[in-house]
N, C-alpha and C positions, 0 to 999 in steps of 0.2 A: 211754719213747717221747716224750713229751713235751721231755723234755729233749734228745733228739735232733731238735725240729723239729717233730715230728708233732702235728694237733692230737687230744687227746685230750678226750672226753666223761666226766666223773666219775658216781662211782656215783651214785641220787638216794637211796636207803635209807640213807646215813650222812649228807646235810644233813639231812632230814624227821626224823632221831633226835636231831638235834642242835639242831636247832629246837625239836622238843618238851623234850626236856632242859632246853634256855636260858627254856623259857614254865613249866617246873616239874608239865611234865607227866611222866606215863609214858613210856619210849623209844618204845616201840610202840603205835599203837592195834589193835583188833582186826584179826586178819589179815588176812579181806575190804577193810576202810577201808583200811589200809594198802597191799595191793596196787594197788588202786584208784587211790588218792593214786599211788604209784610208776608207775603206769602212765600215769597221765595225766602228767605230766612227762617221761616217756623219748621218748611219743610226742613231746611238745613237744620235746625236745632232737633226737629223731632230722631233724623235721622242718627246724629250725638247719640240723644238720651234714649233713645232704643237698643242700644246693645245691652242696657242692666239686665239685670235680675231683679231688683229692687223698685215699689212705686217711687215714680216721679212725678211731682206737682207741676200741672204748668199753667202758668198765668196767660192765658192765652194759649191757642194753638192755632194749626192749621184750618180746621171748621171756622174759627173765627174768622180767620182771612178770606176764607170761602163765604161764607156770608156778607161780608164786605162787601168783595165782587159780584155775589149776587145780588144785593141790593141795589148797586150801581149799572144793572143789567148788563156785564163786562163778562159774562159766564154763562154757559150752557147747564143744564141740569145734570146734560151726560158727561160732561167733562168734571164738573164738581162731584157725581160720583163716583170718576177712576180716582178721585185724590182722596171723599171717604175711603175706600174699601183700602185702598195703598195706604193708609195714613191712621188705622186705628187705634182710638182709644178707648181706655175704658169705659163699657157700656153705661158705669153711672158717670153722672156729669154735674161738680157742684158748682150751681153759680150762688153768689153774692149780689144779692139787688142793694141796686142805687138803697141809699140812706142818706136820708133830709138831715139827718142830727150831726153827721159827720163826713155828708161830701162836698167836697170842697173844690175849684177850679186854680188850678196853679200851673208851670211851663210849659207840664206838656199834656194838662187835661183841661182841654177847652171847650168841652160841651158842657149846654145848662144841665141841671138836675134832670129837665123836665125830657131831655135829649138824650141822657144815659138812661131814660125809663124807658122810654123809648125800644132803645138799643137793647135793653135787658130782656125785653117781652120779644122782640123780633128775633134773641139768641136763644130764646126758651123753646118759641116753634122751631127755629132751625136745628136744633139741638134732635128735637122729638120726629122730628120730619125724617129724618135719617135715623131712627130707631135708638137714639140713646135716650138713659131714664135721668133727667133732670131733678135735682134736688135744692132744694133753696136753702141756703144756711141762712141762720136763725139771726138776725138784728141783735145780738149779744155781744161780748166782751171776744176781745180775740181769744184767751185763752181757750175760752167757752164756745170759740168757733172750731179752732183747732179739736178740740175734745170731739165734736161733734162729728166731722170728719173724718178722725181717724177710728172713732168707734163706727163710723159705717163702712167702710174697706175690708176687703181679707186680708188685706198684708199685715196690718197695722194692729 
């Protein structure tokens, strides 16, 4: 997307691993902190890239950090939904599942395949749980993922 023009929002949970890495820390700190940490930045980024006009891609958001925390039971329901309703995105939501052909564990992705499947099925209910319509892109060529994408948007 980004190479197409679009601005895109990066993940925060690969700088904050790679930071601690570079300080000679642990990748991770405890789940809770971590979400935390990640939450408090996505919101800082969402609030950035909400003045456009224009879609923004983000690799990750705030929902994600909020399921984080809800899965580490470090969050109320009512509290995760003052930060949906403050924090929205677009009603559709594309994720990318895990793929065996080309995932790979490197500095700052360290869970198994079988733990990002995991993660992917528990973002799909959390996604739907709060009323957004989850869409799966297609196991194809990036190009062919990008295509996909933007032919289902109204901006694009």
């Amino acid at each position: 997307m980004k190479e197409r023009g679009y601005p895109v929002v990066q993940e925060t949970a690969r700088r904050i691993i790679k930071e601690r890495l570079a300080a000679g820390l642990s990748p991770r700190p405890d789940p809770v902190s971590f979400g935390k940490q990640i939450l408090s930045s996505d919101v800082e980024k969402y609030q950035v890239a909400a003045g456009g006009h224009r879609a923004v891609f983000f690799d990750r958001g705030v929902l994600d950090a909020l399921y984080m925390l809800d899965e580490a039971q470090a969050l109320t329901r009512d509290k995760a939904a003052r930060y949906v309703r403050r924090f929205p995105y677009s009603r559709v939501v594309f994720l990318l599942p895990p793929w065996e052909e080309i995932y790979a564990k490197d500095s700052e992705r360290d869970q198994s395949l079988e733990e990002a499947v995991q993660v992917f099925e528990g973002m799909k209910r959390w996604y739907s749980y709060w009323g957004y319509e989850t869409v799966e892109v297609p196991r194809v060529s990036v190009e062919a993922r990008v295509a996909f994408v933007l032919k289902r948007i109204p901006c694009c």
